[in-house]
KEKE-235872 format. One record per residue: residue number from 1; residue in one letter; z, y, x of N, C-alpha, C, O, CB in turn. Coordinates in nm, 3 decimals. Glycine has a CB too. Example, Ala and Ser with C-alpha at 12.3 -4.5 7.8 and 13.67 -1.06 7.14 Angstrom:
<nodes>
<pos->1	code->A	n_Z->0.780	n_Y->-0.569	n_X->1.319	ca_Z->0.780	ca_Y->-0.450	ca_X->1.230	c_Z->0.780	c_Y->-0.330	c_X->1.320	o_Z->0.846	o_Y->-0.332	o_X->1.424	cb_Z->0.905	cb_Y->-0.447	cb_X->1.131>
<pos->2	code->S	n_Z->0.708	n_Y->-0.225	n_X->1.285	ca_Z->0.714	ca_Y->-0.106	ca_X->1.367	c_Z->0.787	c_Y->0.003	c_X->1.290	o_Z->0.804	o_Y->0.114	o_X->1.341	cb_Z->0.572	cb_Y->-0.060	cb_X->1.408>
</nodes>
This chain:
<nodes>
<pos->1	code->X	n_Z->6.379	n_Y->6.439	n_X->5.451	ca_Z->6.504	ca_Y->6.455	ca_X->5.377	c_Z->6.501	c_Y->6.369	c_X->5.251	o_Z->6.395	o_Y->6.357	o_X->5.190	cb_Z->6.530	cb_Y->6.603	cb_X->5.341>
<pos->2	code->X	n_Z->6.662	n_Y->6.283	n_X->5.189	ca_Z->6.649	ca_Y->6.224	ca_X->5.074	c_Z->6.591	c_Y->6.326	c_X->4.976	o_Z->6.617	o_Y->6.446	o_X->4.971	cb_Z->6.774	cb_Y->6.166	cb_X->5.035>
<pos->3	code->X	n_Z->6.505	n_Y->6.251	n_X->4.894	ca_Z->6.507	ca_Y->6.320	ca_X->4.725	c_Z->6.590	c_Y->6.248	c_X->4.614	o_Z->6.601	o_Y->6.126	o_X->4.617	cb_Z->6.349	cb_Y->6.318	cb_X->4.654>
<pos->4	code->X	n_Z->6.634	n_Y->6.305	n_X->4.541	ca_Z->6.729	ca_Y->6.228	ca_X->4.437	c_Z->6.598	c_Y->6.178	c_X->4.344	o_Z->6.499	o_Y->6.241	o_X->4.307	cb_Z->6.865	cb_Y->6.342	cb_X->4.342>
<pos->5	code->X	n_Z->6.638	n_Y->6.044	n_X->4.322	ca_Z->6.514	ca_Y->5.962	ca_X->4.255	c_Z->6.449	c_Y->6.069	c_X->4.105	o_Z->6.339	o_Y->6.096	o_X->4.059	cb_Z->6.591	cb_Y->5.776	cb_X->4.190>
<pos->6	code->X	n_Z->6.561	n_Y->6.094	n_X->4.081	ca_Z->6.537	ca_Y->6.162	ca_X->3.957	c_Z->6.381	c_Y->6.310	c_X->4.003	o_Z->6.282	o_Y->6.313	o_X->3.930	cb_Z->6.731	cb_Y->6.240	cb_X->3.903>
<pos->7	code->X	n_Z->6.391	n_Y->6.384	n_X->4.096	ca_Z->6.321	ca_Y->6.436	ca_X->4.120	c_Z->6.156	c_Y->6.365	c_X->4.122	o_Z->6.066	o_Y->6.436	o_X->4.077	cb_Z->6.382	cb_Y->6.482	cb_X->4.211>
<pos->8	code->X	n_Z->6.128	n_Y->6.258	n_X->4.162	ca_Z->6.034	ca_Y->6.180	ca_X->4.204	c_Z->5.960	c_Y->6.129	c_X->4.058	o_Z->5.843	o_Y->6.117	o_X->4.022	cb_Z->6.099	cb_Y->6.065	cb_X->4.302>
<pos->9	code->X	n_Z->6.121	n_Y->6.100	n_X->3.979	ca_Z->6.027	ca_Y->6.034	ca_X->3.813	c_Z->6.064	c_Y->5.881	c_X->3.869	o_Z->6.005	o_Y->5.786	o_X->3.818	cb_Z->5.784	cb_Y->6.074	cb_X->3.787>
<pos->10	code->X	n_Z->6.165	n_Y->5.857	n_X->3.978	ca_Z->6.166	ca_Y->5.712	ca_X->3.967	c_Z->6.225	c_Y->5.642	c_X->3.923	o_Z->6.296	o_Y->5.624	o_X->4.022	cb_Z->6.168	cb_Y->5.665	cb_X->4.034>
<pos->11	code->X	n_Z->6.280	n_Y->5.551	n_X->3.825	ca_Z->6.420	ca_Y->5.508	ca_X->3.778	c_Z->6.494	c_Y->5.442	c_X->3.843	o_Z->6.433	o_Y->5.358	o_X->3.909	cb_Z->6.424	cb_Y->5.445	cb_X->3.681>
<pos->12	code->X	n_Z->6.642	n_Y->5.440	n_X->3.863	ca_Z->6.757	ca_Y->5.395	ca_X->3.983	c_Z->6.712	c_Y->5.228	c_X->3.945	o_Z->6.749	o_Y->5.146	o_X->4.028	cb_Z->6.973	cb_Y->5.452	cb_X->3.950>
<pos->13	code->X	n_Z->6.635	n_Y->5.177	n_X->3.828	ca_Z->6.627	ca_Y->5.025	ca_X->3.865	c_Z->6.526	c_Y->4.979	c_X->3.984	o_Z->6.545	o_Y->4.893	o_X->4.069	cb_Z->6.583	cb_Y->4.948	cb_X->3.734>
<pos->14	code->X	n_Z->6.405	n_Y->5.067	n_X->3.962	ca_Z->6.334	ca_Y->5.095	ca_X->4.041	c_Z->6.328	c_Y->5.138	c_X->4.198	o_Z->6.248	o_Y->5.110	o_X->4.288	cb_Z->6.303	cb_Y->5.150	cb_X->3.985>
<pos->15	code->X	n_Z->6.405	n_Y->5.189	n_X->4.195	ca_Z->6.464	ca_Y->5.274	ca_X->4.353	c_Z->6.542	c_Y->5.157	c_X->4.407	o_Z->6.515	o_Y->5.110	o_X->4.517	cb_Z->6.589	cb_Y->5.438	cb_X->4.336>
<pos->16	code->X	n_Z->6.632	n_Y->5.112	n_X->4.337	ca_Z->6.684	ca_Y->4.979	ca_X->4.417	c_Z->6.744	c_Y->4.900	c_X->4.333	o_Z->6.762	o_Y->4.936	o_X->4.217	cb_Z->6.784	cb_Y->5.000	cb_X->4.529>
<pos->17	code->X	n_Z->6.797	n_Y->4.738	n_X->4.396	ca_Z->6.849	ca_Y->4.685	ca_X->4.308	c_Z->6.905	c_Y->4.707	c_X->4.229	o_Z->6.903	o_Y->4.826	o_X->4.200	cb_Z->6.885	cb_Y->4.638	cb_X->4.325>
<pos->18	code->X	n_Z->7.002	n_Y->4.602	n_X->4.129	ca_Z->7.123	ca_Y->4.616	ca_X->4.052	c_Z->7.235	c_Y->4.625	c_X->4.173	o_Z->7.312	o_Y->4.719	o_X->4.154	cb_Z->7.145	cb_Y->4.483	cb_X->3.940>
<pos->19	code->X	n_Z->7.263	n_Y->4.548	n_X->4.293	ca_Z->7.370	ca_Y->4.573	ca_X->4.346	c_Z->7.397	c_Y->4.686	c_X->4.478	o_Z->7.500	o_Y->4.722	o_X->4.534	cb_Z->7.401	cb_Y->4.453	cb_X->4.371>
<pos->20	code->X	n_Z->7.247	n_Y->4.724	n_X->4.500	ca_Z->7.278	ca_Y->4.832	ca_X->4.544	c_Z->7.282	c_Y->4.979	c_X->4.478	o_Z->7.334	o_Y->5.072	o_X->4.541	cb_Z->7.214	cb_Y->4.827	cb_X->4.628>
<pos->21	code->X	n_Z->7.239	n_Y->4.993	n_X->4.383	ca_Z->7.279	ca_Y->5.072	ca_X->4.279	c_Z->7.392	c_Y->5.114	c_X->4.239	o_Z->7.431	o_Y->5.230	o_X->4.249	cb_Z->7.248	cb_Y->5.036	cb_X->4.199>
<pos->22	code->X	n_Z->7.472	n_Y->4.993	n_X->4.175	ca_Z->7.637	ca_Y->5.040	ca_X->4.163	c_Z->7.718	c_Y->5.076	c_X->4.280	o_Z->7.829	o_Y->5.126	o_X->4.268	cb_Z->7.721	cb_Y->4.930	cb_X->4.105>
<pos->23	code->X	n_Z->7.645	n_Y->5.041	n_X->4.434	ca_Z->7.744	ca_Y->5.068	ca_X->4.572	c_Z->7.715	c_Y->5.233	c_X->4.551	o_Z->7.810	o_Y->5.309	o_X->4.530	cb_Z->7.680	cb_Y->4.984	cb_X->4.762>
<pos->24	code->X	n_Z->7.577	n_Y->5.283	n_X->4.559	ca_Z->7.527	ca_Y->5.410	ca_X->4.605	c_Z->7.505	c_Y->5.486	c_X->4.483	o_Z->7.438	o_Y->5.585	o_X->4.513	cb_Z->7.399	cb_Y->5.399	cb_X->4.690>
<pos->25	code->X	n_Z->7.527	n_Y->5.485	n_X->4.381	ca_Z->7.494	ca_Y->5.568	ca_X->4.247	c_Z->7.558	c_Y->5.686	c_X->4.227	o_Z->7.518	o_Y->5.800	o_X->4.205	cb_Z->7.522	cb_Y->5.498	cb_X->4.129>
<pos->26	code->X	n_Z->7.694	n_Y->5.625	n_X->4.241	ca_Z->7.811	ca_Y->5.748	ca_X->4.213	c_Z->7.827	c_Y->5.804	c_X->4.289	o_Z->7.909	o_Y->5.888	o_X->4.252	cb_Z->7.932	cb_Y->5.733	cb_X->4.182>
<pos->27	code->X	n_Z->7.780	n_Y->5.832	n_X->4.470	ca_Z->7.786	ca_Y->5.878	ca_X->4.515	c_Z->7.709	c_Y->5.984	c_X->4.571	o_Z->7.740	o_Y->6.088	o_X->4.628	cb_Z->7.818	cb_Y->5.825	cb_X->4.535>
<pos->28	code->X	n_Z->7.589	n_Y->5.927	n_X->4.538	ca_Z->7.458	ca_Y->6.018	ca_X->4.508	c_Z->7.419	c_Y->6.149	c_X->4.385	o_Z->7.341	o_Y->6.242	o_X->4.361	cb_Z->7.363	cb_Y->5.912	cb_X->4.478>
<pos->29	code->X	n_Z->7.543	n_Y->6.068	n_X->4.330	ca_Z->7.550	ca_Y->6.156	ca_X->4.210	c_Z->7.613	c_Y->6.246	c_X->4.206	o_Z->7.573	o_Y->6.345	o_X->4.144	cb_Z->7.582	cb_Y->6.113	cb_X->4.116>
<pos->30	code->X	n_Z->7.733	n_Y->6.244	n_X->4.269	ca_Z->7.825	ca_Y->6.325	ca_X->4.337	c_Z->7.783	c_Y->6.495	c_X->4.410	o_Z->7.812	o_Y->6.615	o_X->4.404	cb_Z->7.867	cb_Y->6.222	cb_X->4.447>
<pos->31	code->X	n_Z->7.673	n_Y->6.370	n_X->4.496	ca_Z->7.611	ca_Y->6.489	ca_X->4.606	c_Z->7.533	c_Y->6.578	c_X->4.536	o_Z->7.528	o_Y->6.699	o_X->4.558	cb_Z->7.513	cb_Y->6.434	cb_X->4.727>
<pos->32	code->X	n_Z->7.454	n_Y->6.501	n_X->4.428	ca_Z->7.306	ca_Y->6.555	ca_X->4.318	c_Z->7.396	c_Y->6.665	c_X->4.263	o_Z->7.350	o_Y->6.773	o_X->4.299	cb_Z->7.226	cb_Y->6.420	cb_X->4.162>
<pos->33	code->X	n_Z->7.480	n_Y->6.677	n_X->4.206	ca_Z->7.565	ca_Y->6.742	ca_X->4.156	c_Z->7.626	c_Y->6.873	c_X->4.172	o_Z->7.624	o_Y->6.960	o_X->4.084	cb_Z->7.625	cb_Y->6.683	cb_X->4.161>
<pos->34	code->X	n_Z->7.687	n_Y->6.887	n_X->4.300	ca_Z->7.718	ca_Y->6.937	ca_X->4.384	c_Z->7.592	c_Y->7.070	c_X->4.421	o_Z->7.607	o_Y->7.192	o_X->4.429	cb_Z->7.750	cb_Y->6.826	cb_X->4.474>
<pos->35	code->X	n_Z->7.461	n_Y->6.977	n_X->4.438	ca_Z->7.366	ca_Y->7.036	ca_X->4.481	c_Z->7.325	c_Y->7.183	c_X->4.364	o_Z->7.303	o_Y->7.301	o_X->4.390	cb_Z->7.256	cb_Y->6.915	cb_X->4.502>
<pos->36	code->X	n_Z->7.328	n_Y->7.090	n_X->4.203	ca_Z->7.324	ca_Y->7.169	ca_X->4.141	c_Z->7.447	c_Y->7.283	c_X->4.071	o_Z->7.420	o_Y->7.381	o_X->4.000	cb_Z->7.263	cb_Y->7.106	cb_X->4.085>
<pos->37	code->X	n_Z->7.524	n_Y->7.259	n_X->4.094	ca_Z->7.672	ca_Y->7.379	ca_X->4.143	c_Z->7.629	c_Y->7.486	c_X->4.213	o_Z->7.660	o_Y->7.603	o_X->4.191	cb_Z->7.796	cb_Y->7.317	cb_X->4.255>
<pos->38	code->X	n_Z->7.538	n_Y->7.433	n_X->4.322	ca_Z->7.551	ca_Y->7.530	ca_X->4.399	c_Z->7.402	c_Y->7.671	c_X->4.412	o_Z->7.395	o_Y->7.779	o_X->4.471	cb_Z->7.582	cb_Y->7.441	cb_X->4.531>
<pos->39	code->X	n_Z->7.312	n_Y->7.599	n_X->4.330	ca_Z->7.171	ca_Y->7.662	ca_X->4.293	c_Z->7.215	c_Y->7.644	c_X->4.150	o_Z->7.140	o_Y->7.678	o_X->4.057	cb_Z->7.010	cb_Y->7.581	cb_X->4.348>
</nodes>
């Protein structure tokens, strides 16, 4: 299962480019979010 980088200690520059970053960020963030709404 994904982990949200943040769990890991990894930084999103780190985890992936600059241009895949701005495609997948906000949407991950979305979900990360969500996750914590709900716990």
């Amino acid at each position: 299962m994904f982990r949200h980088p943040c769990y890991l200690g990894i930084p999103w520059e780190m985890h992936w480019d600059q241009k895949e970053r701005r495609k997948h960020h906000h949407v991950l963030l979305t979900l990360f979010l969500i996750l914590v709404a709900m716990f």
